[in-house]
C-alpha positions in Angstrom: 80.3 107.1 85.7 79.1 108.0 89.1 82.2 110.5 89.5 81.2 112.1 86.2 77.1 112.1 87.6 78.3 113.7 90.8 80.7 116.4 89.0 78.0 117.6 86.6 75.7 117.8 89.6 78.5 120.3 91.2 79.2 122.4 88.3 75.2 123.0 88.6 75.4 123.7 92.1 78.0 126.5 91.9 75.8 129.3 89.7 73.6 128.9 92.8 76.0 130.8 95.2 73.7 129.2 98.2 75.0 128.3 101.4 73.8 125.0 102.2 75.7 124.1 99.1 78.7 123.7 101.7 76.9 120.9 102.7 77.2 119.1 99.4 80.5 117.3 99.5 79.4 115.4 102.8 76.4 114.6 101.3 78.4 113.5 97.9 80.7 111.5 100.1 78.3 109.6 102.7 76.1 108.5 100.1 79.2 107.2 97.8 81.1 105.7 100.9 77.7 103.9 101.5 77.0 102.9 98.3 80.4 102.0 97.2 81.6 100.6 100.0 84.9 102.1 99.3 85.9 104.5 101.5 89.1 105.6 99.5 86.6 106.9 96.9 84.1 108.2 98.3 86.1 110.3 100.5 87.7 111.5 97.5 84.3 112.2 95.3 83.2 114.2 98.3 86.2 116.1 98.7 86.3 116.6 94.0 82.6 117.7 94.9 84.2 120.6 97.5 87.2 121.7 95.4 85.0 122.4 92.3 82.6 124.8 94.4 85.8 126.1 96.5 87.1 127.0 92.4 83.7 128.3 90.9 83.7 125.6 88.9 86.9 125.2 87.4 88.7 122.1 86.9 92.1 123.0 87.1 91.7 125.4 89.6 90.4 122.9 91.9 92.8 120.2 91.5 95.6 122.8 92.3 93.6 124.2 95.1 93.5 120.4 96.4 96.9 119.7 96.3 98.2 123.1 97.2 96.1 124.2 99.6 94.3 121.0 100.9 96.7 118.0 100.3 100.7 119.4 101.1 99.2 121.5 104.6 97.7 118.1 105.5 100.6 115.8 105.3 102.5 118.8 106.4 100.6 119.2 109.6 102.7 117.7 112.9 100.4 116.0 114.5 99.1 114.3 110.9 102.8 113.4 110.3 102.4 111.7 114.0 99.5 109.9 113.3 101.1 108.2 110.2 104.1 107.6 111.7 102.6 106.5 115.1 99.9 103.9 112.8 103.0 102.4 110.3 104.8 101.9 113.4 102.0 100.1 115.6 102.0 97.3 112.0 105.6 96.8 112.1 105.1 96.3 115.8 102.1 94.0 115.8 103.5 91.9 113.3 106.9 91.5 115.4 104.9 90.3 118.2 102.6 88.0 116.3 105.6 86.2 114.2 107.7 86.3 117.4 105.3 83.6 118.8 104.5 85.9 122.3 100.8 86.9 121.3 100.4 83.1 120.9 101.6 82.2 124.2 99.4 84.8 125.6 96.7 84.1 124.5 96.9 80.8 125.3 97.8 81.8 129.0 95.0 84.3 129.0 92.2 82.6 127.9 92.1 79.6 130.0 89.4 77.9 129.3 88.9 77.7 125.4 84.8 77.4 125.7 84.3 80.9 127.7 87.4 82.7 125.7 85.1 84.7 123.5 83.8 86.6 126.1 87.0 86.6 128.3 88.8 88.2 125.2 86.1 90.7 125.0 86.4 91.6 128.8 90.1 91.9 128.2 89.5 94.7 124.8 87.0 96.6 127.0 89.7 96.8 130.3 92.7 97.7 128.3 90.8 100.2 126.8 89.8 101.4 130.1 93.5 101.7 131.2 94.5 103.5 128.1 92.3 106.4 129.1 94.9 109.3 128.2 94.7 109.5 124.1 91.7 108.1 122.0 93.8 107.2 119.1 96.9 105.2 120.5 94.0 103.9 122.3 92.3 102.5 119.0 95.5 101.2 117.6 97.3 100.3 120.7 93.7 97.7 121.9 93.0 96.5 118.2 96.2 95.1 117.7 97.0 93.7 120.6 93.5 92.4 121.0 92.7 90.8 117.7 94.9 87.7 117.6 93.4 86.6 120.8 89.5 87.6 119.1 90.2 85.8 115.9 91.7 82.3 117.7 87.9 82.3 119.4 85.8 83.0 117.0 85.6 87.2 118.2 84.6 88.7 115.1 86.4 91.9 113.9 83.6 94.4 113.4 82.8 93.2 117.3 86.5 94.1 118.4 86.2 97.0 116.4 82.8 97.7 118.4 84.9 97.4 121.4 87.7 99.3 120.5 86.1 102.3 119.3 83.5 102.3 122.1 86.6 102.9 124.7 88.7 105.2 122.5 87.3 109.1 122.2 84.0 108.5 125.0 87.2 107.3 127.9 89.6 110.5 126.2 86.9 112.4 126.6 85.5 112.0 130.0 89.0 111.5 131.6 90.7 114.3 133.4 94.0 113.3 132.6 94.3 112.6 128.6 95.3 114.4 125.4 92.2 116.0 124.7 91.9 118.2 128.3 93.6 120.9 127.1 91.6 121.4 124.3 88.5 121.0 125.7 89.5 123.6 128.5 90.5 126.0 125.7 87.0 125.7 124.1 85.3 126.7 127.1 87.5 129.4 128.0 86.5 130.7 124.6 82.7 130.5 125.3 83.5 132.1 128.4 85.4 135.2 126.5 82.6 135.1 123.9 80.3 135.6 127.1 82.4 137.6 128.6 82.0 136.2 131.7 84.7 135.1 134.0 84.7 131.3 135.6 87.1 128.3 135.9 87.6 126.1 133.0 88.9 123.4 135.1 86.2 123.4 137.4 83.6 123.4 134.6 85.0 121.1 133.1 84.7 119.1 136.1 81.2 119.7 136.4 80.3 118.7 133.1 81.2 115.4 133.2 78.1 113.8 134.9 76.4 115.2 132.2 78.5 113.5 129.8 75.5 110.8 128.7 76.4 109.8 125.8 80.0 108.9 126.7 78.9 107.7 130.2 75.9 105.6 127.8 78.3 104.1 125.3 80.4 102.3 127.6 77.5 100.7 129.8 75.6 99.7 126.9 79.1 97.9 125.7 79.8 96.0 129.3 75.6 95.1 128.6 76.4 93.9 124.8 79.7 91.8 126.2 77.6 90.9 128.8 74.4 89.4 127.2 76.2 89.0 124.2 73.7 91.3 122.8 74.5 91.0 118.5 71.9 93.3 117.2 71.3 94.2 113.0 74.4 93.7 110.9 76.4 92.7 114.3 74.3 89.6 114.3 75.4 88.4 111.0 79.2 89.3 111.8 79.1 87.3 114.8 77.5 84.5 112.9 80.6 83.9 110.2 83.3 84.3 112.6 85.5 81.9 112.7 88.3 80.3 115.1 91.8 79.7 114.5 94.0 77.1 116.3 95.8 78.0 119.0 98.2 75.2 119.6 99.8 75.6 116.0 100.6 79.5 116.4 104.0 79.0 118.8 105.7 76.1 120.3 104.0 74.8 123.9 106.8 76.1 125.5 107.4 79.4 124.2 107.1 82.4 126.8 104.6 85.0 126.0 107.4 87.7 127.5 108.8 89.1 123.7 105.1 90.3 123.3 104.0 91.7 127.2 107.5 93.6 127.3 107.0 95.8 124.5 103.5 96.1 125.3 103.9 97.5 128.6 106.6 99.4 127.4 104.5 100.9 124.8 101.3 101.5 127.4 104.0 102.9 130.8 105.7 104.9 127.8 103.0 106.8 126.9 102.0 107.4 130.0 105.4 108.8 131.2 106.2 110.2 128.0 103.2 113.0 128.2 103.9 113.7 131.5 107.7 114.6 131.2 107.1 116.2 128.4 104.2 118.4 129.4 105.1 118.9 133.1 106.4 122.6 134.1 109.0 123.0 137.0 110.1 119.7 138.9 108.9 116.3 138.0 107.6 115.7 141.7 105.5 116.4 143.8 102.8 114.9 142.0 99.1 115.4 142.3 96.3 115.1 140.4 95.8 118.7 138.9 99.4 118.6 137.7 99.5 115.0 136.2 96.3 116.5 134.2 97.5 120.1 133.4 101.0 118.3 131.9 98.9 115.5 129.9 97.1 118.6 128.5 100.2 120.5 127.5 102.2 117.6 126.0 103.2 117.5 122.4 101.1 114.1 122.1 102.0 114.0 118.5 106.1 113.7 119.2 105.4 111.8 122.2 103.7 109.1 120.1 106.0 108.8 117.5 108.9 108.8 119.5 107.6 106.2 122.4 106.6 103.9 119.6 109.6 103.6 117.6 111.2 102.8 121.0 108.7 100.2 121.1 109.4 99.0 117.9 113.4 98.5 118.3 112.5 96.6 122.0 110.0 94.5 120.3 112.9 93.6 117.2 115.5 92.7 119.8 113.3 90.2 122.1 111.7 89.1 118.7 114.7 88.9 116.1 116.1 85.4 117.1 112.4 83.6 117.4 111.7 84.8 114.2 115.1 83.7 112.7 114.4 80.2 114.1 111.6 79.7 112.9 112.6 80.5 109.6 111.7 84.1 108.8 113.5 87.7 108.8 112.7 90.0 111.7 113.4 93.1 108.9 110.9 91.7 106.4 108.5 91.2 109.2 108.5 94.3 110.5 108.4 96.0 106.8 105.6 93.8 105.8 103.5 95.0 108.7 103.6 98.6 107.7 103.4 97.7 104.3 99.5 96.1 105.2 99.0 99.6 106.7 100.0 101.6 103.4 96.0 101.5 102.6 94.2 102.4 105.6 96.9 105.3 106.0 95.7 106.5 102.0 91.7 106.8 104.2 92.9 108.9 106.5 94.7 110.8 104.1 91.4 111.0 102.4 89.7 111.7 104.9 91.9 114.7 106.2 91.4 116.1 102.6 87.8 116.0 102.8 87.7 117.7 106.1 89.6 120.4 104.9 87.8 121.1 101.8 84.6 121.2 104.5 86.7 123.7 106.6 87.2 125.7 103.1 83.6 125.9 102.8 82.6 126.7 106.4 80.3 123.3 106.2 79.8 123.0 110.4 79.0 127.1 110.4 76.3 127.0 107.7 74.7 123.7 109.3 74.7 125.4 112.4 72.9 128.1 111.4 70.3 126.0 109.7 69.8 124.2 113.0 70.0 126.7 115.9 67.1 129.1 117.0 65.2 130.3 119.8 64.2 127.2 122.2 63.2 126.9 125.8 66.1 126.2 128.1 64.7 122.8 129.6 65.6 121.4 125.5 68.9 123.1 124.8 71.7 121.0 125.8 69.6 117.9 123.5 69.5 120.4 120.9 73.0 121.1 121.3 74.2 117.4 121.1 71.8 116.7 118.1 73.7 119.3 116.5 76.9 118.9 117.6 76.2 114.8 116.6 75.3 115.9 113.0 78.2 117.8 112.7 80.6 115.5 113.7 79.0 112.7 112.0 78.9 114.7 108.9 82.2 116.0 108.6 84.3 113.2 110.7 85.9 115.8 113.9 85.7 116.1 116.8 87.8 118.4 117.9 86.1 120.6 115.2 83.0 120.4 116.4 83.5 121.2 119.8 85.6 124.2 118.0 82.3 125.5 116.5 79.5 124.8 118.9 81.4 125.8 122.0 81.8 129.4 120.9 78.5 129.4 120.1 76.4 127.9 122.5 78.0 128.4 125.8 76.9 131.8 125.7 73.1 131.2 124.5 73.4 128.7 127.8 75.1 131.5 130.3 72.1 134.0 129.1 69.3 131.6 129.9 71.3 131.4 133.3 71.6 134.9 133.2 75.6 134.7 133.6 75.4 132.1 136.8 77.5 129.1 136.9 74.8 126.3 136.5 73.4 122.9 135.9 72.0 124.6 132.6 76.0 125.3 131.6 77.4 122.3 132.5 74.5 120.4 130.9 75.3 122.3 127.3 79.1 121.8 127.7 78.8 117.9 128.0 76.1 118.5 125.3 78.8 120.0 123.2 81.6 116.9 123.9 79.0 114.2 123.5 77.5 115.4 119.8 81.5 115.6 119.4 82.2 112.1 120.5 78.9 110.7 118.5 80.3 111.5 115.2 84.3 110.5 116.4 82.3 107.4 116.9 80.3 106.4 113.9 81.2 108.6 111.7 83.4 106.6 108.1 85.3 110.3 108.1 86.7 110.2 111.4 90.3 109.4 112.4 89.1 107.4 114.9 87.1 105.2 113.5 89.3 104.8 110.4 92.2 103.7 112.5 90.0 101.7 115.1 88.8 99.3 111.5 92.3 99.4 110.5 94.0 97.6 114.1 91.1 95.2 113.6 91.7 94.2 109.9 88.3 95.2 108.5 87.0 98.2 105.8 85.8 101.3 107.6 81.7 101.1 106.4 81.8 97.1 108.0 82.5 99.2 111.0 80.3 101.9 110.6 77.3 99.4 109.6 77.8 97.0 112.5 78.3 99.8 115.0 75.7 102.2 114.3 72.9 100.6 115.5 74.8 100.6 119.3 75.5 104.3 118.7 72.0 105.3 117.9 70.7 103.4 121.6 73.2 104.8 123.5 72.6 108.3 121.5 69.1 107.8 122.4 69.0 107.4 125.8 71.2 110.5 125.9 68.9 112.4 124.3 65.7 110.8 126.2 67.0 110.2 129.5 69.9 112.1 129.8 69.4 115.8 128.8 65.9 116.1 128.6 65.5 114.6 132.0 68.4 117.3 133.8 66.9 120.1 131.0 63.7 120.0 133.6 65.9 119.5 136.6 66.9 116.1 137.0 70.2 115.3 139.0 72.6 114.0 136.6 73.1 111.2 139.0 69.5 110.1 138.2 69.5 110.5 134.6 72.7 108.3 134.8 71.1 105.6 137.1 68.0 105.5 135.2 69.4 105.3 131.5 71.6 102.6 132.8 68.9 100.4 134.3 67.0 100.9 130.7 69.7 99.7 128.8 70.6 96.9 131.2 67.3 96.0 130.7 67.3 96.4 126.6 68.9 93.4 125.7 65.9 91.3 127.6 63.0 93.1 126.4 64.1 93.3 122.5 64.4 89.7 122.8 61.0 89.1 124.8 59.8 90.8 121.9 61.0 88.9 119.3 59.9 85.7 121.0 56.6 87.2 120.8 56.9 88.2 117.2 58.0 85.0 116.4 55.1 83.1 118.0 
């Protein structure tokens, strides 16, 4: 009934011929995904909603435009391919590890004391998604997975580990120097530049930016505050409440060693590492220094590099793991195929959700919000325009990287003019403007990659996610906005506006609860 409510809505849409109609389908699909609480189908009534105004209202026509044009480029895309491969593999993989009886051990080894290993497990999510800095997706799948059988023997809930793992996936890729994303984001400002035609240094622009990074820089102090204080806010709250724990002494033997499981993890994590840079360095493998470890993480083929590091992964973690497994009474073969059978559902969302984005591409969706949302503004309030913007985009259609694709362009020159063509604080401001709004909506957004596959290592549906993690996105958003770049839009040092919207949300957790005290008396 409801897809039949929202086709006839469509086929009344498309006489119109209107622009903002490109903005239906994400409308169609947030409200549905919300609603629902399906994300399979709402993803897919948003992206029905886009096909029949791509085909003028024609039925047929659309579902072969989907399938054609939409569905068989997406799963034909490499790094798509990688991403499925990469996420099947990481299931086989976890489940190897967990049957094997090492993630037992571990966790037993690693949380020590039982009564403070809630909060020790946290600490642990957060730091080893602080070391895997260099890719925001293995990141998401690499720390959910190994993280969540430790959370859920301590009564960790999921939607908080997926807080966590999300929180140090696309804001640590985005701020770090040496990562997947950098050569991207150094193409994106070169193409401002051209668009300006004005010559300057990527690099070194980049470089400057990142102080004024606040929403990245925000996210993952207000996370060490929530971990912290163990600050539950909203639906987090509730989450936290129903958790429960699981016994740790009837997982493995006393005796077993925890080795099956840390080998194939530090393979996986050193294997990545290495993998980008051998296969994006030019010339000689040595000497190394900092600007070529980062130029060769930029030029890597991540997408083969992931694939091919975790399968390697995969067969290390079947040989330590194969006998323990057999003597304990199950099949290494049927693990490992039963893990990436659990996985075969999450994978059909981001399928979805790749459709959806390209129907939204098909209709120019970011370009005609864009337009709606830019004008003439003073100079002091245009990098917090630009990451409102670039936050609604990326919230509304689920990219990053796409968004950064269509503001950068854009706004980098509006920023050089009001500079009138000199390097900056006004240009650096608007390109960390630009990757913030990117990161917001790679964040919170139930379209995203990220998030999708940060719900999926955790074992929960995408909208428990969203719902429990918005509220942190929207403080840490908001002191971006508030006392990040509107502060450094009137001259603040970034430094400052970094200092002072960290001591504000240090101190959050204490006055919201002063407050409800008060309320309460």
């Amino acid at each position: 009934v409801i897809a039949l409510l929202v086709w006839l809505c469509t086929w009344g849409l498309v006489p119109l011929d209107a622009g903002w109609t490109a903005l239906w389908p994400s409308a169609v699909a947030l409200i549905s995904v919300f609603l629902l609480n399906r994300a399979i189908s709402g993803l897919l009534l948003g992206a029905s909603a886009g096909l029949i105004l791509i085909a003028n209202g024609n039925p047929l026509a659309a579902l072969a435009i989907g399938v054609m044009d939409q569905l068989v480029p997406a799963l034909g895309s490499a790094w798509n391919l990688s991403v499925l491969m990469f996420t099947l593999l990481l299931g086989g993989f976890a489940a190897l590890l967990e049957k094997g009886g090492g993630v037992q051990a571990l966790t037993r080894g690693w949380l020590g004391a039982k009564a403070h290993g809630g909060r020790h497990v946290q600490w642990s999510a957060y730091g080893l998604g602080l070391v895997c800095f260099f890719d925001g997706l293995a990141n998401s799948m690499l720390v959910g997975k190994s993280i969540s059988p430790m959370a859920e023997r301590v009564g960790v809930s999921r939607q908080k580990l997926a807080y966590i793992v999300d929180s140090t996936s696309s804001a640590v890729a985005c701020v770090a120097v040496i990562s997947t994303w950098i050569a991207y984001q150094l193409s994106m400002i070169r193409e401002g530049l051209a668009q300006a035609d004005v010559a300057g240094n990527p690099f070194g622009l980049f470089l400057g930016s990142i102080p004024f990074n606040f929403y990245c820089w925000f996210t993952l102090v207000l996370l060490a505050v929530v971990i912290a204080r163990n600050w539950n806010i909203g639906p987090m709250r509730a989450a936290e409440k129903g958790a429960g724990t699981a016994d740790l002494e009837t997982a493995a033997p006393p005796d077993q060693s925890s080795l099956p499981a840390v080998l194939p993890l530090l393979f996986l994590i050193v294997g990545l590492l290495v993998g980008l840079y051998i296969d994006g360095v030019e010339g000689a493998w040595t000497p190394l220094s900092f600007e070529k470890i980062s130029t060769a993480f930029g030029r890597a083929n991540a997408a083969s590099v992931l694939v091919i590091v975790s399968a390697a992964a995969c067969v290390l973690a079947y040989a330590l793991n194969a006998a323990l497994i057999k003597k304990a009474g199950g099949n290494a073969g049927v693990v490992f195929a039963g893990g990436v059978l659990k996985l075969l559902k999450p994978v059909l969302i981001l399928v979805s959700a790749w459709l959806l984005s390209g129907v939204l591409k098909e209709l120019k969706a970011t370009e005609v919000l864009t337009a709606l949302l830019m004008g003439n503004l003073p100079a002091a309030f245009f990098p917090a325009l630009v990451f409102l913007v670039g936050a609604l985009i990326s919230f509304s259609t689920g990219t990053s990287w796409g968004t950064m694709g269509i503001l950068m362009p854009l706004t980098l020159p509006v920023a050089l003019n009001y500079s009138d063509g000199a390097i900056a604080p006004q240009i650096h401001g608007t390109i960390a403007a630009v990757f913030s709004g990117a990161v917001f909506g790679d964040h919170c957004s139930p379209f995203s990659d990220t998030t999708i596959v940060s719900s999926i290592s955790c074992g929960i549906e995408p909208m428990d996610h969203v719902r429990t993690q918005m509220p942190y996105a929207l403080i840490a958003a908001g002191a971006a906005i508030l006392l990040g770049f509107l502060p450094v839009g009137q001259g603040l040092d970034p430094f400052v506006a970094l200092a002072l919207g960290a001591g504000a949300l240090v101190a959050a957790p204490f006055v919201f609860r002063k407050r409800g005290r008060d309320e309460t008396a």
